[in-house]
C-alpha positions as CSV (number, residue, x, y, z in Angstrom):
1,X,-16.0,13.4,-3.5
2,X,-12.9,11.1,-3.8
3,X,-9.7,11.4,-1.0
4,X,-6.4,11.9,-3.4
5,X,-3.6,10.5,-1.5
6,X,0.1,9.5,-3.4
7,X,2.3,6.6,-2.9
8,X,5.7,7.3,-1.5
9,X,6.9,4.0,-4.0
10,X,6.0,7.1,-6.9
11,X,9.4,8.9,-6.2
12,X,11.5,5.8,-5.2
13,X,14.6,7.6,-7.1
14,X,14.0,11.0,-5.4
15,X,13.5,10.7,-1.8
16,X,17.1,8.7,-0.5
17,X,18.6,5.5,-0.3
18,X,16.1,2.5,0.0
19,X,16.4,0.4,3.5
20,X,15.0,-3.2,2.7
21,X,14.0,-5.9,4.5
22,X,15.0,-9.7,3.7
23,X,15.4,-13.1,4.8
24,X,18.6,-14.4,4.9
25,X,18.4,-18.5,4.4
26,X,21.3,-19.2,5.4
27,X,21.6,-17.3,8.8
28,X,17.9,-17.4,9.4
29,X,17.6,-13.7,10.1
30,X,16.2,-10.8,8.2
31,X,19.0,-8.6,5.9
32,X,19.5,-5.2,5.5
33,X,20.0,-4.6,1.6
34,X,20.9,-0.5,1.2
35,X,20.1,0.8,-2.8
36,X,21.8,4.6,-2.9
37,X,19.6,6.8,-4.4
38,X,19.9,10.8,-3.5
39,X,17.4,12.3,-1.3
40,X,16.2,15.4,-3.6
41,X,13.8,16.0,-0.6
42,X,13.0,14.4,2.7
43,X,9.8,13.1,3.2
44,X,9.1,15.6,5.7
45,X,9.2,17.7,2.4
46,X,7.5,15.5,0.3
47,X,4.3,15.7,2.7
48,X,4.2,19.4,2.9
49,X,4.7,19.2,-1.5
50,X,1.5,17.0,-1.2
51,X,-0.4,19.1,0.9
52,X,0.7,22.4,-1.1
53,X,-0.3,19.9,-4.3
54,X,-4.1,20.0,-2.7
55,X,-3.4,16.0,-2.2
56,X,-5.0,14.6,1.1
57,X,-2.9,11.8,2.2
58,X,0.1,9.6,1.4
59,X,1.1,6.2,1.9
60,X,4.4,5.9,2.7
61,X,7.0,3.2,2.1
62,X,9.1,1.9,5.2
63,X,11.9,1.6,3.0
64,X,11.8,5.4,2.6
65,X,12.5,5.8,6.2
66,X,16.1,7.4,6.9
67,X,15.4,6.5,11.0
68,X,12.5,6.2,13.0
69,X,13.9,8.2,16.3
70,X,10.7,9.8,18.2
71,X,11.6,12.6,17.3
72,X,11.8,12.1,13.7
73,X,8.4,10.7,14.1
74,X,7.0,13.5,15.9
75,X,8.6,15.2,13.0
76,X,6.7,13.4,10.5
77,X,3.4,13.6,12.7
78,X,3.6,17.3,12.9
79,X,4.4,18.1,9.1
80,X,1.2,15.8,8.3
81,X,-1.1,17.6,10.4
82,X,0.7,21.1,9.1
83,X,-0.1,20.4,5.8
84,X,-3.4,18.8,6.1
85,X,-2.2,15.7,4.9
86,X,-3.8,12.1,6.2
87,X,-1.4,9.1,7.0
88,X,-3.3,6.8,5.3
89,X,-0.9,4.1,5.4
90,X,2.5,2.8,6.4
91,X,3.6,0.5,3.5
92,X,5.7,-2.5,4.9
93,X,6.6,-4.2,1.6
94,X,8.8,-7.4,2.9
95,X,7.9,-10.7,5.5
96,X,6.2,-13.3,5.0
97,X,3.9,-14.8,7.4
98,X,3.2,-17.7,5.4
99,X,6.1,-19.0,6.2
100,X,6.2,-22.9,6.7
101,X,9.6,-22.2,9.3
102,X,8.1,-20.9,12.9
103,X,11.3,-19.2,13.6
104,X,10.9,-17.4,10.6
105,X,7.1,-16.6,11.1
106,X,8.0,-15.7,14.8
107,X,11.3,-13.1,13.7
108,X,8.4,-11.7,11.0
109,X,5.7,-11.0,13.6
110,X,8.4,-9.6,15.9
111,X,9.6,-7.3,12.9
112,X,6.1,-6.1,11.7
113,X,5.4,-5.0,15.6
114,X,8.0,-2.8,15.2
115,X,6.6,-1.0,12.4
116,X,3.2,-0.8,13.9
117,X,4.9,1.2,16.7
118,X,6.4,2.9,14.4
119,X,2.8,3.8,12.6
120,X,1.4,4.8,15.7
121,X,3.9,6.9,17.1
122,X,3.8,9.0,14.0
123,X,0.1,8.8,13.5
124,X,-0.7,6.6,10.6
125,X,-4.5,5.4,10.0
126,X,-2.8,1.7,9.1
127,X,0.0,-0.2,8.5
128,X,0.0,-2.4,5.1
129,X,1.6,-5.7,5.7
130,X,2.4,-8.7,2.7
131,X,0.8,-12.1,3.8
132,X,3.5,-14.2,2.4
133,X,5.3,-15.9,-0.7
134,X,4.0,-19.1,-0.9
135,X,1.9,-20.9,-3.8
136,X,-1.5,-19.4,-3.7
137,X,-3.1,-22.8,-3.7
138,X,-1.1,-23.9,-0.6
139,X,-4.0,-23.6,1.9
140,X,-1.9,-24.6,4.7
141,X,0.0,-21.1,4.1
142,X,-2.9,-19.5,4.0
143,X,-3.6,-20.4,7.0
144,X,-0.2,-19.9,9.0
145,X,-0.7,-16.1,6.9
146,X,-4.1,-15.0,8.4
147,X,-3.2,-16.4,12.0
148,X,-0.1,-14.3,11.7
149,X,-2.4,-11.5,10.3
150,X,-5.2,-11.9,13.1
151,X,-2.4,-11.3,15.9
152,X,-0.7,-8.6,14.4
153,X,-4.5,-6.7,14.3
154,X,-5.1,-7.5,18.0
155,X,-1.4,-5.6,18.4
156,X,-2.1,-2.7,16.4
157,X,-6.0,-2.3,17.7
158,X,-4.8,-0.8,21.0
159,X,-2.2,1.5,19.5
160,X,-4.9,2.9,17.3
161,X,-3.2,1.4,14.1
162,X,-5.7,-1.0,11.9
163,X,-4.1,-3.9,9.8
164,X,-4.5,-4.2,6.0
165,X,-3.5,-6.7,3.4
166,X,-2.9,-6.5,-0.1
167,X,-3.2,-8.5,-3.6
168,X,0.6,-8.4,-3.5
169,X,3.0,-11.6,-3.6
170,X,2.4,-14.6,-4.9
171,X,0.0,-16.0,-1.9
172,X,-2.7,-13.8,-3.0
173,X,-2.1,-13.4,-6.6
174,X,-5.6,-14.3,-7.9
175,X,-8.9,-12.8,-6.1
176,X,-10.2,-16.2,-4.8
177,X,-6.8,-16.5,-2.4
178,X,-7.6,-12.7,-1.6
179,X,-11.1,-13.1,-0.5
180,X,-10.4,-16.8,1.3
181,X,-7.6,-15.4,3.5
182,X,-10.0,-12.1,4.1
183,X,-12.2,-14.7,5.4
184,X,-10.0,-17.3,7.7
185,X,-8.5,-13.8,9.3
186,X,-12.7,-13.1,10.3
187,X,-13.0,-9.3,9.9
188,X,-10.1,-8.4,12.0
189,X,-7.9,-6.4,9.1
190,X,-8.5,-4.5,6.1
191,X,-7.5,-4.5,2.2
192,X,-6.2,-3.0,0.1
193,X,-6.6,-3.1,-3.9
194,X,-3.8,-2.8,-6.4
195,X,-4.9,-1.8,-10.1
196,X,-1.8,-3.1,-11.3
197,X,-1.3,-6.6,-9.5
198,X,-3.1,-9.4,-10.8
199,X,-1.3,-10.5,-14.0
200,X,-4.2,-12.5,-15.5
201,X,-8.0,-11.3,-16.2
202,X,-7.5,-8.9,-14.7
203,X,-10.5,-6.5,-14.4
204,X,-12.7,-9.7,-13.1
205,X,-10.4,-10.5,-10.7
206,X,-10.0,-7.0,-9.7
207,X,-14.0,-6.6,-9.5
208,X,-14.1,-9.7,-7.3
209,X,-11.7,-7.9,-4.7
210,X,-12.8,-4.2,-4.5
211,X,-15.7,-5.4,-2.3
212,X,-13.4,-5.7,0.1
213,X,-11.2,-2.6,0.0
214,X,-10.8,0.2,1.9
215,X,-7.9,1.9,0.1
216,X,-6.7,1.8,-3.4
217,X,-3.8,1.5,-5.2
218,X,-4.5,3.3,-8.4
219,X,-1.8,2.6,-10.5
220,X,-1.5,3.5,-14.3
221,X,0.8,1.6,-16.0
222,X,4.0,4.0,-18.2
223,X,5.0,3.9,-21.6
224,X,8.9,4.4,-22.5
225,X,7.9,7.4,-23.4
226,X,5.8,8.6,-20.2
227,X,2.8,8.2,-21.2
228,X,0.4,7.0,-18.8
229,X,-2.0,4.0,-20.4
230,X,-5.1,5.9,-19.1
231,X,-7.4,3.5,-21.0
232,X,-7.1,0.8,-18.6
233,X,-6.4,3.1,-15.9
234,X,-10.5,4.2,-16.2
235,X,-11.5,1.0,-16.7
236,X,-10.2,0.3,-13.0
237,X,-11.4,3.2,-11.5
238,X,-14.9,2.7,-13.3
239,X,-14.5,-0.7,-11.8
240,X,-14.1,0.5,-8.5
241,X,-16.7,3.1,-9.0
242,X,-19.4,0.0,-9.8
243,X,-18.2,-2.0,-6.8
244,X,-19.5,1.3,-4.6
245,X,-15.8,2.2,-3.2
246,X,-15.4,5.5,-1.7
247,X,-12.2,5.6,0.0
248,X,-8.8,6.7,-0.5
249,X,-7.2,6.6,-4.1
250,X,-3.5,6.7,-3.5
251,X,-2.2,7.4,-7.1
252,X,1.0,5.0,-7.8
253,X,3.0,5.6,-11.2
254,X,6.3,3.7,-11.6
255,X,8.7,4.0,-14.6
256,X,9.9,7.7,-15.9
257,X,8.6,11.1,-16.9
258,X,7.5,13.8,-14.8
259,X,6.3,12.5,-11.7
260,X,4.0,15.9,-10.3
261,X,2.7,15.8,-13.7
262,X,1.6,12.4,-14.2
263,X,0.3,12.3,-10.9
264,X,-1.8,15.7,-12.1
265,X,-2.7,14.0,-15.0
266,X,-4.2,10.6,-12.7
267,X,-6.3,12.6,-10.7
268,X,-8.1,14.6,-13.8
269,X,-8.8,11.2,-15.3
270,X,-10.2,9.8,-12.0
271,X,-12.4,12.6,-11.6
272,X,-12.8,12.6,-15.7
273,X,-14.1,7.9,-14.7
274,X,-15.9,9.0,-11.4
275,X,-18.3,11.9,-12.9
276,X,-19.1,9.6,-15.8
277,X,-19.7,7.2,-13.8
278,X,-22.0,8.8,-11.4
279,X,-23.8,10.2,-14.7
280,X,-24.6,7.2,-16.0
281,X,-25.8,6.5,-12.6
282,X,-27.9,9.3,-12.6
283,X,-29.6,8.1,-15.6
């Protein structure tokens, strides 16, 4: 049976102002960018919804975070294991650690430790990290990226925290960067597949990866009217399905509509892909 977790980034209007992370060129230090948005419910709140919703875990944004006091994290820790909700994963969505600049690299390893504190003082399973922005192709980058990558899962090891990447950014926009960097970083972190990343074939690049993950992204791409484009959506879950992945599926739906229902809707045509799937396999 398949664990149903939700991505935070799903209610990125709803849950308060959005805390970014950048680089600043110019002073060579990361930036603080604030984007207002009203906090309709706290994500203390939104864990308990989850776990009243009969969803499993959550992946949460760092962006979401209003502070990160002990307290507050005890906070989240407690409503989690309240509501029978999993911590799947703490998403950090900024860095780069392919960086050519070692200051830069070195202020980016510094930052990501604090957020792997952060994940294991509140209890997360992981903490999702970007490898970097530069040209896939560079293999120099790829390898600053998975030396950055390899520390940073010798950091979290001890604090019970395991490190995952992602087919997100432009160093591992095509499956072949995905599986290379996998590779140079030599089993020390995890992955995690997006449905909606890769821009270009897609579903074989997406088969080529899935291998590999641990966790999903299942994202369904919206309509201007709401409407969820479920037809590729089963095609990536059937995908997955063939590629023999049984871990989380943290449903992700960005654009409008209504957000519980759409997410509703996911899951039924999950289940809908995964018992035809294992019906065919039964034949």
């Amino acid at each position: 049976m398949a664990l149903y977790t939700v991505n935070s980034w799903s209610f990125e209007r709803q849950l308060g102002p959005l805390r970014m992370v950048s680089w600043n060129s110019d002073k060579q230090e990361h930036e603080l960018t604030v984007e207002s948005h009203p906090e309709q419910m706290t994500l203390v709140e939104f864990i308990e919804r989850l776990g009243q919703s009969g969803y499993e875990g959550v992946e949460l944004s760092y962006a979401q975070f209003q502070e990160s006091s002990p307290a507050y994290l005890e906070e989240l820790r407690t409503a989690a294991d309240r509501s029978g909700v999993r911590l799947v994963s703490l998403l950090v969505d900024d860095g780069d650690l392919s960086a050519a600049d070692a200051h830069r690299r070195a202020l980016e390893v510094s930052w990501f430790r604090n957020w792997i504190d952060i994940a294991a003082a509140a209890g997360f399973e992981r903490v999702r990290l970007c490898a970097g922005e530069s040209e896939s192709a560079d293999q120099e980058a790829l390898g600053r990226a998975a030396e950055g990558l390899r520390m940073l899962a010798d950091y979290g090891e001890p604090r019970g925290v395991r490190i995952v990447t992602e087919n997100l950014g432009s160093l591992l926009a095509d499956a072949a960067s995905c599986v290379q960097l996998l590779a140079l970083c030599q089993g020390k972190i995890g992955f995690t597949a997006d449905f909606g990343n890769f821009q270009q074939d897609k579903y074989r690049q997406l088969a080529e990866v899935m291998p590999h993950a641990e966790t999903v992204h299942a994202k369904a791409d919206v309509g201007e009217d709401g409407a969820l484009a479920l037809d590729d959506y089963r095609r990536c879950v059937q995908i997955a399905a063939e590629c023999g992945f049984d871990g989380p599926y943290t449903l992700t739906v960005l654009g409008e509509g209504d957000r519980w229902a759409q997410l509703a809707e996911l899951r039924q045509a999950t289940e809908a892909g995964l018992a035809a799937r294992s019906g065919a396999g039964a034949r």
